[in-house]
VOBA-1610 file (N, C-alpha, C; in pm, whole numbers, padded with zeros to 5 digits, always signed):
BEGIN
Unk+01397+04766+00458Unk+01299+04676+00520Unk+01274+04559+00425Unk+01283+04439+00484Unk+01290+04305+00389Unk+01166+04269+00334Unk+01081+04230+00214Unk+00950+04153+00207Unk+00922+04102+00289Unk+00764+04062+00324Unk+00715+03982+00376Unk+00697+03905+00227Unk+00605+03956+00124Unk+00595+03856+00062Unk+00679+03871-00114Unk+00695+03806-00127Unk+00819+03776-00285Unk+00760+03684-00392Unk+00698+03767-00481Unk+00653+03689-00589Unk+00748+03712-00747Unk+00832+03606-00761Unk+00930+03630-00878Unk+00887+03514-00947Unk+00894+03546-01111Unk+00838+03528-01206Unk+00736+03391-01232Unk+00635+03402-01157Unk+00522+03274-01155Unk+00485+03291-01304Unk+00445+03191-01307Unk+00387+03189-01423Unk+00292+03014-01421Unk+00161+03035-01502Unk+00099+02926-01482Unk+00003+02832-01613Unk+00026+02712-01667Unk+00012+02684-01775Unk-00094+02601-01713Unk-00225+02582-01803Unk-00293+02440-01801Unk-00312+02418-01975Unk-00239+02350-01966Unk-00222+02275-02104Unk-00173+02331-02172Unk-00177+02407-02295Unk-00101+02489-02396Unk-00175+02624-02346Unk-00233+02631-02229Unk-00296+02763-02233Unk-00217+02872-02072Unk-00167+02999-02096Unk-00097+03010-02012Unk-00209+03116-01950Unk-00169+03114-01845Unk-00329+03222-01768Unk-00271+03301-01661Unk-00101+03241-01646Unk-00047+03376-01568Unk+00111+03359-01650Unk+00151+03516-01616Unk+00254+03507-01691Unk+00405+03551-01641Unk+00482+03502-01589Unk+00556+03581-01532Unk+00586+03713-01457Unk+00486+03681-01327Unk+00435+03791-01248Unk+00537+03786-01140Unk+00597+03922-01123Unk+00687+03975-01025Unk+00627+04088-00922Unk+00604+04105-00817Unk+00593+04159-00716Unk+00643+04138-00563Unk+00629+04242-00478Unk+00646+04236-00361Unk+00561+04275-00264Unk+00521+04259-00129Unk+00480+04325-00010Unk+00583+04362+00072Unk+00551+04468+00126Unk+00646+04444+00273Unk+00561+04512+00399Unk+00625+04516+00548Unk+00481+04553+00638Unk+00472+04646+00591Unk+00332+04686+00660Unk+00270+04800+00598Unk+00211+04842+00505Unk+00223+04757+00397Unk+00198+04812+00269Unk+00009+04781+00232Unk-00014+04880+00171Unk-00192+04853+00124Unk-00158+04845-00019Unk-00226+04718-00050Unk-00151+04703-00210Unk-00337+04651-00242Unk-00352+04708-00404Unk-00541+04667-00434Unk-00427+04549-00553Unk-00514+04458-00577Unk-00484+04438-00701Unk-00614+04408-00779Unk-00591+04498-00923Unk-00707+04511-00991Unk-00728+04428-01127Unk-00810+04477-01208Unk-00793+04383-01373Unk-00935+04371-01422Unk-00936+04344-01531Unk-01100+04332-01597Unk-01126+04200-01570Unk-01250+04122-01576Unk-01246+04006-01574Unk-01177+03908-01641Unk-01160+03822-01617Unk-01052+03728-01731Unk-00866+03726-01680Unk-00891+03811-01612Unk-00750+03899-01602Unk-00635+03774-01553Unk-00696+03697-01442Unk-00599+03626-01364Unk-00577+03648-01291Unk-00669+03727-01204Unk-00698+03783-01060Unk-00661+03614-00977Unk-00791+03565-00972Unk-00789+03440-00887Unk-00680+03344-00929Unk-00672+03320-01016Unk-00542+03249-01046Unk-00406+03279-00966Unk-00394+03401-00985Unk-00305+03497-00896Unk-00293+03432-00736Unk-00405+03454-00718Unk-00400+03447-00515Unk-00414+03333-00502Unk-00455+03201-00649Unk-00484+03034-00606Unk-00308+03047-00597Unk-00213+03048-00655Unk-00081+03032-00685Unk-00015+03082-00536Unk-00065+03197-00506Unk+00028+03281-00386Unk+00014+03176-00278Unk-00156+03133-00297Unk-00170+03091-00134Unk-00131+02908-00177Unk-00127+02840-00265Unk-00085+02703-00275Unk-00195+02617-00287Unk-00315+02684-00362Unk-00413+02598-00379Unk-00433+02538-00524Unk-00302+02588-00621Unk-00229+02569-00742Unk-00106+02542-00748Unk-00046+02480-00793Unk+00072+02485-00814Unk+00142+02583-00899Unk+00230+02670-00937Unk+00304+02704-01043Unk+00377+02636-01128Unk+00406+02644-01243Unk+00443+02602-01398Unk+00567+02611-01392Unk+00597+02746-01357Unk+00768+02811-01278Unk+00729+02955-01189Unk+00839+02980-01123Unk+00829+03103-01035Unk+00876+03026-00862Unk+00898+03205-00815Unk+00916+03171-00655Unk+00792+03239-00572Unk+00826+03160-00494Unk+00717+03218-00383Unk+00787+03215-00237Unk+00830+03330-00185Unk+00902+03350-00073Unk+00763+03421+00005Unk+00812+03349+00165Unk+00694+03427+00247Unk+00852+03482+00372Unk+00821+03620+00419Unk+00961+03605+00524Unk+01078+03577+00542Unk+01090+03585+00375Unk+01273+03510+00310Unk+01249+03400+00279Unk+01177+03297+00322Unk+01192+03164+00313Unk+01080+03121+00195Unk+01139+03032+00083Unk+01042+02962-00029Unk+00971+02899-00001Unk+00850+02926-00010Unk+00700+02854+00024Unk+00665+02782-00094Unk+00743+02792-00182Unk+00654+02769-00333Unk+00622+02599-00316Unk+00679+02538-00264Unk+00618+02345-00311Unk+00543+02363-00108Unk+00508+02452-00039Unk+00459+02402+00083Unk+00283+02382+00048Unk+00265+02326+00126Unk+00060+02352+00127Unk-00034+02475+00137Unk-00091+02454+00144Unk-00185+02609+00165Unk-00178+02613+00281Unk-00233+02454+00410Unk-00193+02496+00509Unk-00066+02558+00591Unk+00042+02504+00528Unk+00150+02491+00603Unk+00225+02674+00563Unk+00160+02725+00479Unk+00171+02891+00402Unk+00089+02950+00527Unk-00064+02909+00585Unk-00131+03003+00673Unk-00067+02979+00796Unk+00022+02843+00774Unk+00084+02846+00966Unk+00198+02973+00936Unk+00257+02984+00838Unk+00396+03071+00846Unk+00321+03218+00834Unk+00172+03240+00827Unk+00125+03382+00814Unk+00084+03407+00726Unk+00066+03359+00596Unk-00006+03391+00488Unk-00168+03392+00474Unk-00265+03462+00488Unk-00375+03435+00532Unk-00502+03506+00421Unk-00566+03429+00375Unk-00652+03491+00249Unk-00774+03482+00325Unk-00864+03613+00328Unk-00994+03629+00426Unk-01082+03491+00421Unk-01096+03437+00325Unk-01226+03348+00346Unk-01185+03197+00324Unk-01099+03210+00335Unk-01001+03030+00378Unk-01031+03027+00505Unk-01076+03114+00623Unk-01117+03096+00736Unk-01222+03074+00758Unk-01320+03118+00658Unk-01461+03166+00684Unk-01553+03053+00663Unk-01535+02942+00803Unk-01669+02851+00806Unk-01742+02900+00875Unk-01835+02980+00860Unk-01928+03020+00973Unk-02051+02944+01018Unk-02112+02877+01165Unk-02156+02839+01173Unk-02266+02968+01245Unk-02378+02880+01166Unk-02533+02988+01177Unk-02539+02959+01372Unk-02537+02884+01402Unk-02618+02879+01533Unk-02494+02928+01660Unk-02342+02958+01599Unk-02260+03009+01729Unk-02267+03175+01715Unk-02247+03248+01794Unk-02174+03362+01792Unk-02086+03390+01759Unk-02044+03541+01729Unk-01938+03616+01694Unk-01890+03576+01790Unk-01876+03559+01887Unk-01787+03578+01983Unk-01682+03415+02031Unk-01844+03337+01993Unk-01775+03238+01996Unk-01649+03189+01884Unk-01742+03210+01763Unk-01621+03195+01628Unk-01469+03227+01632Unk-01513+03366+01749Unk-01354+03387+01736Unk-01249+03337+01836Unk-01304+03295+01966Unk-01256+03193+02056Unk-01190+03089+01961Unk-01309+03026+01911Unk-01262+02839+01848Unk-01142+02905+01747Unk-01150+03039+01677Unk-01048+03020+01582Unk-00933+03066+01644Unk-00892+03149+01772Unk-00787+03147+01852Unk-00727+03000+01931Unk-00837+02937+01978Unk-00772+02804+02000Unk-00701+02711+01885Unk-00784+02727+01780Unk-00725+02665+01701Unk-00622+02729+01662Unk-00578+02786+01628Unk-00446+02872+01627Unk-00356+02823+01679Unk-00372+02800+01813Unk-00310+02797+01925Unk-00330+02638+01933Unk-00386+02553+01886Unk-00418+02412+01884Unk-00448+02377+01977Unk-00528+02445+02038Unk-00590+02404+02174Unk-00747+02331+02196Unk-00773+02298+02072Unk-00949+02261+02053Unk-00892+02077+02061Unk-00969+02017+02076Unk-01136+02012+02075Unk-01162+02018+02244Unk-01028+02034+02338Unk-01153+02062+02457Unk-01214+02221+02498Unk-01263+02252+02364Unk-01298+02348+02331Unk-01372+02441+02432Unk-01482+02407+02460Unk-01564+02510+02564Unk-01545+02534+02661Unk-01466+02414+02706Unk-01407+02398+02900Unk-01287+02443+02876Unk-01236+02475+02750Unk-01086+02518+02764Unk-01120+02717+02763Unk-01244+02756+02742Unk-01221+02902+02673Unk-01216+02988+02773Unk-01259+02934+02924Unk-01235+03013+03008Unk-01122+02999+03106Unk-01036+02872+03082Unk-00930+02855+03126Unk-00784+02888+03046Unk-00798+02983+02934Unk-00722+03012+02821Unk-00652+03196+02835Unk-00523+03207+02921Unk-00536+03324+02975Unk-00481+03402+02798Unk-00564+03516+02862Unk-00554+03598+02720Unk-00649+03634+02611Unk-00725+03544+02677Unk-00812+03495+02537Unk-00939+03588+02508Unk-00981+03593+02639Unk-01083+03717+02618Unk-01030+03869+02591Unk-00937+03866+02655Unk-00859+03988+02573Unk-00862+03989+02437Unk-00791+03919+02419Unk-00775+03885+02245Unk-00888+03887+02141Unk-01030+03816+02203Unk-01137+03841+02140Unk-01172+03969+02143Unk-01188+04033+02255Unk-01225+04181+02246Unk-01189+04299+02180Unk-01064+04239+02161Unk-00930+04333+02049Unk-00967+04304+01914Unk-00999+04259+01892Unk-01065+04141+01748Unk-01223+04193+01724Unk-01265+04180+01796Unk-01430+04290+01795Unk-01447+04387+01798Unk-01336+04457+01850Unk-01337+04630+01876Unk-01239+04657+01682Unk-01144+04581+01671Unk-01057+04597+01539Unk-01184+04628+01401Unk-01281+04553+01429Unk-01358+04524+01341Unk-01479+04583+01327Unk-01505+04648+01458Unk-01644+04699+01431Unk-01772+04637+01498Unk-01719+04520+01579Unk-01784+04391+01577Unk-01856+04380+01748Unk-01832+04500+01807Unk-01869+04479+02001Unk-01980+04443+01983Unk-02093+04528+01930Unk-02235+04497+01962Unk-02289+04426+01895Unk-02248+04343+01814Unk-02278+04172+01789Unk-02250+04072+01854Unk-02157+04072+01957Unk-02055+03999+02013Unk-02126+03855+02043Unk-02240+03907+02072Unk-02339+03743+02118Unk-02435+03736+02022Unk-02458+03756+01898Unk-02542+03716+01847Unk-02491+03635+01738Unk-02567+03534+01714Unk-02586+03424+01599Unk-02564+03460+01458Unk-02420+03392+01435Unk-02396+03434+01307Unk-02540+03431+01190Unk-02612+03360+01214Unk-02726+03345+01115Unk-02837+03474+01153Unk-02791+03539+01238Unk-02877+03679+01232Unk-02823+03815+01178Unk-02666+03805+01115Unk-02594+03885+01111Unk-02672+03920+00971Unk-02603+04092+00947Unk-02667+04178+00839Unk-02515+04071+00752Unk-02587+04080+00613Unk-02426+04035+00514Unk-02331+04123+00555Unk-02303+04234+00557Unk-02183+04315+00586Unk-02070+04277+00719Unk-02194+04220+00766Unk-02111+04239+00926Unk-02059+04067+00927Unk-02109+03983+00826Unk-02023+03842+00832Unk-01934+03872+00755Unk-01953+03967+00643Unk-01798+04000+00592Unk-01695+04044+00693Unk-01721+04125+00827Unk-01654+04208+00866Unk-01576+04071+00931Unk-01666+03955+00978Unk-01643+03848+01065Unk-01523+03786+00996Unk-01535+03738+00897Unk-01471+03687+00792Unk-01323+03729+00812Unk-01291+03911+00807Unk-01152+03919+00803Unk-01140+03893+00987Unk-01249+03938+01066Unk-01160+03890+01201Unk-01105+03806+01214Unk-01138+03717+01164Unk-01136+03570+01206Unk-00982+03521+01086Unk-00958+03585+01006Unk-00816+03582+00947Unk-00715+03664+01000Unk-00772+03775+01071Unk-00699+03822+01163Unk-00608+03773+01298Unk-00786+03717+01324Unk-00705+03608+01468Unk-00607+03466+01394Unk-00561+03460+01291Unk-00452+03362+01201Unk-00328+03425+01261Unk-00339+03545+01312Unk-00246+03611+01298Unk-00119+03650+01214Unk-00192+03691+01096Unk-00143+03659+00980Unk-00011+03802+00969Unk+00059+03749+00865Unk+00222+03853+00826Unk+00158+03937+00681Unk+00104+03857+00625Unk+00061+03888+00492Unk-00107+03873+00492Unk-00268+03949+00474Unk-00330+03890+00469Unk-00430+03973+00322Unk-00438+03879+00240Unk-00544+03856+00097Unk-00682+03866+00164Unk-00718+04048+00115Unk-00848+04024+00098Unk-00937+04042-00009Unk-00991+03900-00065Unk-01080+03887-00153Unk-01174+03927-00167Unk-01185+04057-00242Unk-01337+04102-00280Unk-01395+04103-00117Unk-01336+04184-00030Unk-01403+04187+00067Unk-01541+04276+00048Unk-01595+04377+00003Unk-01688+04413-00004Unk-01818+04381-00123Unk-01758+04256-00171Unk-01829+04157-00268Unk-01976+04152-00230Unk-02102+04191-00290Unk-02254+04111-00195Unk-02274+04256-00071Unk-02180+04333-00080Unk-02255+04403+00059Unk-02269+04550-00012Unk-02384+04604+00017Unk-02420+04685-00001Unk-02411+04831+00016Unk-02353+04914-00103Unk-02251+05042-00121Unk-02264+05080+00057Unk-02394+05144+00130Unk-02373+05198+00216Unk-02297+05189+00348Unk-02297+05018+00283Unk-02231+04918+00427Unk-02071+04911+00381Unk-02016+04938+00269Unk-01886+04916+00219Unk-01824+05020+00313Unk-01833+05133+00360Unk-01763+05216+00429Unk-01721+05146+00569Unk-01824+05135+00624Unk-01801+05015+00770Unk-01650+04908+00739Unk-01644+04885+00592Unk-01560+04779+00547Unk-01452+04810+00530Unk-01434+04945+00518Unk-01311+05039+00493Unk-01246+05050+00606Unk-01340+05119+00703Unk-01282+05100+00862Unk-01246+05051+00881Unk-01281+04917+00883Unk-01210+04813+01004Unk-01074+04829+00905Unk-01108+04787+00816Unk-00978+04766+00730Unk-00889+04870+00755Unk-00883+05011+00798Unk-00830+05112+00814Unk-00752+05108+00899Unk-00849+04996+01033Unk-00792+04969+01186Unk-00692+04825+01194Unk-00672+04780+01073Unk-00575+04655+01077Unk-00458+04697+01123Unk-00364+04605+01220Unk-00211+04621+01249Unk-00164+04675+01131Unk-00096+04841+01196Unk+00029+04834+01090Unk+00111+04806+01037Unk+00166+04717+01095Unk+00261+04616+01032Unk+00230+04527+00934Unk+00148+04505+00928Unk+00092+04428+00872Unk+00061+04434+00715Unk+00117+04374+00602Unk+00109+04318+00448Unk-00033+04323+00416Unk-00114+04386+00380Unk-00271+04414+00308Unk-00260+04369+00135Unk-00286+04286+00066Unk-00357+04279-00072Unk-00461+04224-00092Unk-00542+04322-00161Unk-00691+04366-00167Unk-00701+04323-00316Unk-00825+04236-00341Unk-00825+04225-00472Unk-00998+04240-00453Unk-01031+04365-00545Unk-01127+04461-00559Unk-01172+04518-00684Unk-01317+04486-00725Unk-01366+04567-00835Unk-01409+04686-00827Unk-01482+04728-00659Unk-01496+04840-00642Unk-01387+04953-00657Unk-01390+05013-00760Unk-01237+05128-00787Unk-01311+05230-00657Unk-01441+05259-00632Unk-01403+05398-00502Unk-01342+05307-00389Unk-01358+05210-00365Unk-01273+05084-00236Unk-01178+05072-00264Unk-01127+05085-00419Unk-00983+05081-00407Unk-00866+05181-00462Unk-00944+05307-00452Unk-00900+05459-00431Unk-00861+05458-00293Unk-00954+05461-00206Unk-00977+05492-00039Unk-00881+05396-00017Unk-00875+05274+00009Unk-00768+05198+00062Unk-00630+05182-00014Unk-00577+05197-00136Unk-00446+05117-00162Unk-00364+05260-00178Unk-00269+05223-00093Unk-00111+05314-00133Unk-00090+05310-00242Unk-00054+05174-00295Unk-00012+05106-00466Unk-00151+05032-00485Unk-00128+05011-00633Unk-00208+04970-00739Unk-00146+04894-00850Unk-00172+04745-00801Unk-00142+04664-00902Unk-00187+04602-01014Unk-00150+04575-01173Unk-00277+04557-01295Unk-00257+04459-01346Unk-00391+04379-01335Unk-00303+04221-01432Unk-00437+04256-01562Unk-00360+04212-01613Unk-00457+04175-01792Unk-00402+04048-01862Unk-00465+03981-01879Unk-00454+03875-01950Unk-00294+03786-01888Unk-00328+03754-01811Unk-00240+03711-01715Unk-00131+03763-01641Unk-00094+03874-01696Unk+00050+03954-01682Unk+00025+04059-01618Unk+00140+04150-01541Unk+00184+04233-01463Unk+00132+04355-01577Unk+00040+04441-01558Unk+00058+04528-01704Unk+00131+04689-01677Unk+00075+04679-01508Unk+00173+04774-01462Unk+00151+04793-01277Unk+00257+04885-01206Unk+00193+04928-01053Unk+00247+05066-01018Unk+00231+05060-00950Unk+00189+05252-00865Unk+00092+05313-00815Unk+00122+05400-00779Unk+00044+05494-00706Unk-00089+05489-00722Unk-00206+05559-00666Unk-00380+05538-00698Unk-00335+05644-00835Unk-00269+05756-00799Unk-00249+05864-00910Unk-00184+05832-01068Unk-00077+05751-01036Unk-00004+05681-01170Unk-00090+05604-01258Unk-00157+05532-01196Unk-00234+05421-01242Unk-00373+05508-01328Unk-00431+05566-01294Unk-00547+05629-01337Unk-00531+05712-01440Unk-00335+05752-01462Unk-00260+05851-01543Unk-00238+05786-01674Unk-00241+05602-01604Unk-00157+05552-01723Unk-00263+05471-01861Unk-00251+05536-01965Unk-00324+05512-02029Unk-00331+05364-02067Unk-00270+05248-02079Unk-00320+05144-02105Unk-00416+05092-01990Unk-00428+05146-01867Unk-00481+05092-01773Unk-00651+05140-01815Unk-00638+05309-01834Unk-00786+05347-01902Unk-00833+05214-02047Unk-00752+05203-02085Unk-00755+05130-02218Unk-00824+04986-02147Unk-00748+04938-02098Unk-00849+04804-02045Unk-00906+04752-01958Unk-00891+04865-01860Unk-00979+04842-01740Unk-01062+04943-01709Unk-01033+05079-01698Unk-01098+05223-01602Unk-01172+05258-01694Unk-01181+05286-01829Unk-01254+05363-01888Unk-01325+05489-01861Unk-01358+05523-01912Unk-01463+05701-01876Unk-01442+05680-01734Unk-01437+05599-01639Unk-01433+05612-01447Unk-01302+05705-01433Unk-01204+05665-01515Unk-01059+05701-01422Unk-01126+05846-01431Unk-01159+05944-01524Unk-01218+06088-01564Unk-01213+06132-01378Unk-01297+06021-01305Unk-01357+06070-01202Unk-01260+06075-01056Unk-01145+06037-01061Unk-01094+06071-00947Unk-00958+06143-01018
//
């Protein structure tokens, strides 16, 4: 089965200072990949580079076989590359329901005759409903994003990168700000994403990223330090050494 996504040896300099280092990885469908690291690590650096909101120093960036590395950020989310909160303008006074209309039209480049187009758009309510039910999201469906609990605009957040209809989709610290009891809700939906579908999760919560990742990827100080299993990783002692400490003990 071929990648969806192909990251060979990026690497990223600002000035004499290098902050990623010749990072090699892959996705392919299906895969639940966390990627983890202490602060400092080169987490964000990481996903500014993947998605093209940086340039690289050197390295490839294949999305679907094809080199994305000199395209835009936009022209990466038209081919499927989709990072949760590059979507996430939420406006306080529309609905869930609406949000996810305008971001299927737009998709579909069917806006700005936006409101008169949503009921003449076959599919579309389907599509929203599949998108609300994916997420957790029915019995909000009409209410005002500015009444939503934080959890449940997170949940909005990946719908709405969902409806990108994305090959590959980056989620950032999705359970960032929401509160332990509500992180499970966050797991779900995430549980209920297309299988086919390329998942990397970049997460401080280690029980969020026990429960969700097949693999486990480690950056430290810019570099690949290692990947595998939830089990390998927790085994491997440089990872206790600079990231897990006394925690790994616990799973």
């Amino acid at each position: 089965m071929s990648a969806l996504l192909e990251v060979e040896g990026l690497s990223k300099n600002f000035g004499g200072l290098q902050v990623s280092s010749d990072i090699t990885m892959s996705l392919h469908p299906g895969d639940r990949c966390a990627l983890i690291g202490p602060n400092g690590a080169g987490k964000t650096t990481f996903v500014n580079l993947v998605t093209g909101v940086i340039p690289p120093t050197a390295g490839t960036i294949r999305l679907a076989g094809q080199d994305v590395t000199k395209l835009s950020s936009a022209e990466r989310v038209r081919r499927g590359l989709i990072r949760s909160f590059q979507v996430a303008r939420l406006f306080k006074s529309m609905t869930v329901r609406e949000h996810l209309e305008l971001a299927v039209l737009q998709r579909d480049a069917k806006t700005f005759r936006l409101f008169a187009s949503v009921s003449g758009t076959p599919g579309l309510a389907d599509e929203v409903a599949g998108l609300l039910d994916t997420m957790g999201l029915g019995a909000v469906a009409a209410t005002p994003v500015g009444s939503l609990a934080y959890g449940q605009q997170r949940l909005l957040e990946i719908a709405l990168a969902l409806a990108m209809k994305p090959k590959v989709l980056i989620l950032d610290e999705p359970a960032a700000g929401v509160p332990h009891s509500e992180s499970q809700r966050i797991l779900d939906a995430i549980d209920r994403l297309p299988k086919d579908l390329a998942v990397l999760m970049i997460e401080h919560d280690m029980d969020l990223v026990f429960r969700f990742a097949r693999t486990i990827v480690v950056l430290a100080q810019g570099r690949l330090l290692c990947s595998g299993t939830a089990k390998e990783i927790v085994a491997d002692p440089r990872v206790r050494e600079v990231y897990l400490g006394s925690r790994a003990h616990a799973h």
